[in-house]
C-alpha positions in Angstrom: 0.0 0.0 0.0 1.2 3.5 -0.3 0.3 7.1 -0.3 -0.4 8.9 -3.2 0.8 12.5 -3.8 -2.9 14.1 -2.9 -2.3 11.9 0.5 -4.7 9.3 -0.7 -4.4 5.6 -0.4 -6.5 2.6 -1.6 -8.3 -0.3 0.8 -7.6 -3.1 -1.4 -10.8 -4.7 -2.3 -11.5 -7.8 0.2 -10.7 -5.6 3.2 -13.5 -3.4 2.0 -15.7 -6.2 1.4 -14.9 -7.7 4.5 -15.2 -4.8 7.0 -18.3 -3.2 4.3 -16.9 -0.6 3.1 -18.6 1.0 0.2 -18.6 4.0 -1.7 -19.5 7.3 0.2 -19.0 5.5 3.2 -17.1 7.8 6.3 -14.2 6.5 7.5 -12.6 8.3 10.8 -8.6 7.8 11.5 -7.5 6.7 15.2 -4.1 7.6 16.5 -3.2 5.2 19.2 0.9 5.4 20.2 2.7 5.1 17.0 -0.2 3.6 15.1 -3.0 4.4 12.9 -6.2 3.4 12.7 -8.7 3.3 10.1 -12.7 3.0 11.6 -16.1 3.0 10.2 -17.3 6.0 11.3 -20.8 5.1 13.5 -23.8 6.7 12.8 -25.1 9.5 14.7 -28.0 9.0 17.3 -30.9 9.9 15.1 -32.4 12.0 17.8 -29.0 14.2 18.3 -28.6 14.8 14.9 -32.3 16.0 14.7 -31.5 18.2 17.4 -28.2 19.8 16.6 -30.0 20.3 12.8 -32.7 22.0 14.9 -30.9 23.9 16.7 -31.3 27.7 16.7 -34.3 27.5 13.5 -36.8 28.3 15.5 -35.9 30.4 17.3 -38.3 33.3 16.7 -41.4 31.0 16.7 -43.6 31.2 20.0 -44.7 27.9 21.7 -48.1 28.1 21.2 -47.2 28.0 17.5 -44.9 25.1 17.7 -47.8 23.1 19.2 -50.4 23.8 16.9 -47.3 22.7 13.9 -47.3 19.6 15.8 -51.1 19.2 16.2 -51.8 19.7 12.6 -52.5 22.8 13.0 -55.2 22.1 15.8 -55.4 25.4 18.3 -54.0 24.5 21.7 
């Protein structure tokens, strides 16, 4: 293996296959020591990433609105 001149290298093919690594798919880099470590990266907890996207968009909206959004509209 080796690293090209844009600092890339290439997962030979069965590692990818065996570990499931497929295009698009994040990969995170570990330093442990004098060693480095290639991960999956995990997926984010669906509710954190929902709330970090959230975060700060509504801020001008008043409760009473956000409840009727989430009652279809229904008056509280």
């Amino acid at each position: 293996m080796h690293l090209t001149p844009d600092g890339q290298i290439t997962i030979p093919p069965e590692i990818r296959d065996q570990f499931g690594i497929l295009p698009e798919t994040e990969l995170e880099l570990e330093i442990e020591g004098n060693r480095l470590y290639i991960k999956k990266k995990q997926p984010a907890d669906p509710i954190s990433t929902w709330v970090a996207t959230m975060r700060g968009t509504l801020q001008h909206v008043t409760t009473d609105q956000i409840i009727s959004l989430t009652r279809d509209g229904e008056t509280p």
